[in-house]
N, C-alpha and C positions, 0 to 999 in steps of 0.2 A: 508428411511432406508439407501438409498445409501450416503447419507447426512449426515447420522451422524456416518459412517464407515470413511470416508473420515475426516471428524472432530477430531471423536477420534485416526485416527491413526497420523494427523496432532500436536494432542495435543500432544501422546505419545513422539512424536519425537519433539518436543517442550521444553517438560520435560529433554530431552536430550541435543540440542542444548543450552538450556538454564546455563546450567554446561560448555560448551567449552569457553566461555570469558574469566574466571578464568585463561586458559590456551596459553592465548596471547601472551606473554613474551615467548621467548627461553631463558632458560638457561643456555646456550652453548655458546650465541653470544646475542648480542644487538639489532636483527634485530627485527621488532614486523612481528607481522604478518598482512597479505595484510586487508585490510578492506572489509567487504561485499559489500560496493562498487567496490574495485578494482575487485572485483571475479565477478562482473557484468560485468566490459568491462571497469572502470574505467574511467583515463582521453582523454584517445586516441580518438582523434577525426575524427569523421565519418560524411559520409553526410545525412540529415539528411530527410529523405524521405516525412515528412509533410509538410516541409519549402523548396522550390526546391532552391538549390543554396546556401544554409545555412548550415553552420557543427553544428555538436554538439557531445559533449561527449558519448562514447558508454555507460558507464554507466548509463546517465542520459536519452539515448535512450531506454534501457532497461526498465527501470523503468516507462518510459511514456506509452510504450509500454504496460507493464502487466497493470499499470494504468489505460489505456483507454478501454483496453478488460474486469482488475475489473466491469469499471463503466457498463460495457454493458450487464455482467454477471449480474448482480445486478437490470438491469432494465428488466431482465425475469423474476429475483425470487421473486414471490408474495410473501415470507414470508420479505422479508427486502425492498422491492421499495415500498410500502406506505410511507416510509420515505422521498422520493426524491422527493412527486408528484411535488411540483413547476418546479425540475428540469426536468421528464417527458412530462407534459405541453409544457413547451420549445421545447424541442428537437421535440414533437411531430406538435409544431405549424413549425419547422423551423429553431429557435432560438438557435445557437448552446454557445449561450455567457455565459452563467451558466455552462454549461460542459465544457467548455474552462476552466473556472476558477476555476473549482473543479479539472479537471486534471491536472492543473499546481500547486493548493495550494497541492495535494498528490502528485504529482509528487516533487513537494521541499521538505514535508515531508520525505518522505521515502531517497529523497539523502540525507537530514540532516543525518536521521536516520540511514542510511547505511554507514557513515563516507565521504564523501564527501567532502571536502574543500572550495570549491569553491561557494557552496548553502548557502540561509538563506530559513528559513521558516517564511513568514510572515503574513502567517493569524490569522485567530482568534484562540487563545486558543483550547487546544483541549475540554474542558468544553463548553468554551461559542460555540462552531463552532456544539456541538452537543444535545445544547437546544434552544427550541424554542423559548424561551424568550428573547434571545439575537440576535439567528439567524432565521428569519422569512423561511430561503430557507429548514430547516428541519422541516417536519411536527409534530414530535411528540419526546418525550425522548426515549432513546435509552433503550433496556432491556438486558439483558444477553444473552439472545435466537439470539435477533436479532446481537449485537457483533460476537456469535461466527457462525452463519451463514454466517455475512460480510465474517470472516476468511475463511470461506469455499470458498467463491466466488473470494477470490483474489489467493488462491489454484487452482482453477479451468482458471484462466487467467494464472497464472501462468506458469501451466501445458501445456495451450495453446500456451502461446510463448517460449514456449521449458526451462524449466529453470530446472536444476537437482535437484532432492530434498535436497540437505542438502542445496542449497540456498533459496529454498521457505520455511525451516524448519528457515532458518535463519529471511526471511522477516516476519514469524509467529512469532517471538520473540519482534522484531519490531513493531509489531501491537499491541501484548499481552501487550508492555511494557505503550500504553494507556488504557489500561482496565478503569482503578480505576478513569480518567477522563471521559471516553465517555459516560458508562455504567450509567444513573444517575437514574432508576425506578428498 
């Protein structure tokens, strides 16, 4: 119940953010407006706490950041981690290299996705990356249920690494804007 308060009011304000792009441009001046990237911490580089002695972009720190708490939120909730078991297994045997590389192919998504300059995203399609047929590390097609639950969980990281709502409203746009690829049963 608490799950699907959280969803719907995610969604409401979805509905909402989803109308503010329109409104990018000033018409006053030529200036656009910052990108959901920059509202994350952008290009400014920090040090970067996983990698000792290595900087990296606050933005893209950010983003790894809810990233890796998504993925962890996600391997409590029994309605969505049957999808992961290969990646479960892993981690459970030790094996942190499947997570490694689902946190960095979402972690490039989401910079793509959040305006980013500097990233490419180079995995699989979001189709082929979310059926089995192509990708053996997801156990099963994706349903509607289980997308907007994902939605909940990366909400729930979100919230965890401090992020103010009209930007995890933003990173729900983001997400929603693969529906019609992930979504295939």
């Amino acid at each position: 119940m608490k799950n699907a308060a959280l969803f719907l009011s995610v969604l409401g304000l979805l509905v909402v953010v989803s109308i503010l792009p329109s409104c990018s441009k000033s018409s006053n001046n030529n200036s656009t407006k910052p990108t959901l990237y920059d509202s994350l911490g952008g290009t400014a580089m920090v040090s970067d706490p996983a990698n000792s002695g290595q900087m990296i972009e606050k933005g893209r720190l950010g983003i790894r950041s809810v990233v890796d708490s998504a993925i962890f939120v996600i391997a409590g909730d029994d309605s969505i981690n049957p999808y992961f078991m290969t990646l479960l297994a892993e981690v459970t045997a030790n094996n942190f290299s499947g997570f490694n590389e689902l946190s960095k192919n979402l972690t490039d998504f989401f910079c793509v996705g959040t305006g980013a300059k500097d990233f490419t995203y180079s995995g699989l399609s979001m189709a082929n990356a979310h059926n089995p047929a192509t990708n053996p590390r997801i156990s099963e097609k994706v349903s509607v249920n289980a997308f907007n639950e994902f939605i909940v969980d990366v909400g729930k990281a979100a919230v965890k690494n401090g992020l103010p709502s009209n930007l995890i409203n933003s990173l729900v746009v983001v997400i929603n804007s693969q529906m019609s690829l992930v979504v295939q049963r």
